[in-house]
N, C-alpha and C positions, 0 to 999 in steps of 0.2 A: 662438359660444364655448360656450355651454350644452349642444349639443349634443357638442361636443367632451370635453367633463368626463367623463362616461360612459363615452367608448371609451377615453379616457385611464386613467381608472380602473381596467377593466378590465385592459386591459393591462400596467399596474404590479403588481397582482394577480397574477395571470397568470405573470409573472417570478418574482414573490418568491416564491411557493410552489414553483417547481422546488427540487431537492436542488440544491445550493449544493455538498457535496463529493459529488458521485455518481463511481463509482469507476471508472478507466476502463479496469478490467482487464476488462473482456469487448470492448472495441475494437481491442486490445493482442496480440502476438505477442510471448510471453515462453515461454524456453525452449522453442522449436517450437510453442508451444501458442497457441490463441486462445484468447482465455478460459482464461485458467489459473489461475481460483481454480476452477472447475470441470471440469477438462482435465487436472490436475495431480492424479490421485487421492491422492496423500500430501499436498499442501495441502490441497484439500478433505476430505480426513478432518481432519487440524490442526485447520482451523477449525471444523468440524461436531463434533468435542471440546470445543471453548471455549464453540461458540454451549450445549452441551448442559449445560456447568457454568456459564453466565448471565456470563460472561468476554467475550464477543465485543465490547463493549461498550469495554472498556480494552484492544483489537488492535490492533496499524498492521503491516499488513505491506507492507514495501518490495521493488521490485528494482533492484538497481543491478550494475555493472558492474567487476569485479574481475577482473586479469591477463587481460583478455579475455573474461572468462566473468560469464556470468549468476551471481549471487549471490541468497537470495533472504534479507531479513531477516525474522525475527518476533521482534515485540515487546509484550509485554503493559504497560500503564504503570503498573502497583504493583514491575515488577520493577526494581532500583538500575541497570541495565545495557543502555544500545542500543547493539547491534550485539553481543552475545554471542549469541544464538541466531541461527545460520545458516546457508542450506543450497544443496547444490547444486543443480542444475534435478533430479537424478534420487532427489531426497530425505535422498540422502545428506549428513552435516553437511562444513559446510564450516572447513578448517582453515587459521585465516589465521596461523599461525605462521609461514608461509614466506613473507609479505609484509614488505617494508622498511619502515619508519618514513615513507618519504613515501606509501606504497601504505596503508597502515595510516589516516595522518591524511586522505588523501582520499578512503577507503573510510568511514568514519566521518563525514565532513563531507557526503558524497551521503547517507549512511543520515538524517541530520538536517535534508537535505535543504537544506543554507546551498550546497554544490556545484549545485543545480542537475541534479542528475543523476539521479534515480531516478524509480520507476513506482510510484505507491502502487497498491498491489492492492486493500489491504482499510484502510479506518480506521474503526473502529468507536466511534473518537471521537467522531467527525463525527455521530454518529447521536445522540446526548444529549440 
């Protein structure tokens, strides 16, 4: 049994220090891309602006899936608003005016992630 404490031990170790939210957008095929916080040159600028104004910290950027299409959310969490900054995979913003009231409320329910639907890219939450 004594001998067993040890490996035990370590092993619990071992676990708890891995990243708990590590991000699993470099596994991930979003908008054609692998790794598309660094394959995504207008995201990777976005966020290489944040990290450079010490913001990356309060980031969660999501993808989820709207009329078909890739959506990509960013969100800083000092701002009153998720799901107002959004864009399309070619960086272009995205304009959900032309979504109906039930596209609107389950585009918003993946973005918070209660749908179950989305890809977090980046949370820099997570990193605190």
């Amino acid at each position: 049994m004594k001998a067993f404490l040890p490996i035990f031990l370590v092993l619990v170790v071992s676990i708890a220090c891995k990243e708990k939210h590590a991000s699993p957008a470099s596994d991930v095929e979003i908008c054609g891309k692998k790794d598309p916080l660094n394959n995504l040159p207008w995201l990777r600028d976005l966020i290489q602006k944040d990290k450079e104004k010490k913001l990356a910290t309060m980031l969660t950027v999501v993808a989820v899936t709207v009329q078909g299409k890739t959506v990509i959310n960013y969100y800083k969490s000092y701002m009153s608003c998720i799901g107002c900054i959004n864009y399309n995979c070619d960086g272009s913003t995205f304009d959900g005016s032309s979504l109906t009231e039930a596209e609107r409320k389950e585009f918003q329910k993946n973005i918070w992630g209660d749908g179950g639907k989305r890809v977090v890219l980046w949370d820099g939450t997570a990193s605190r």
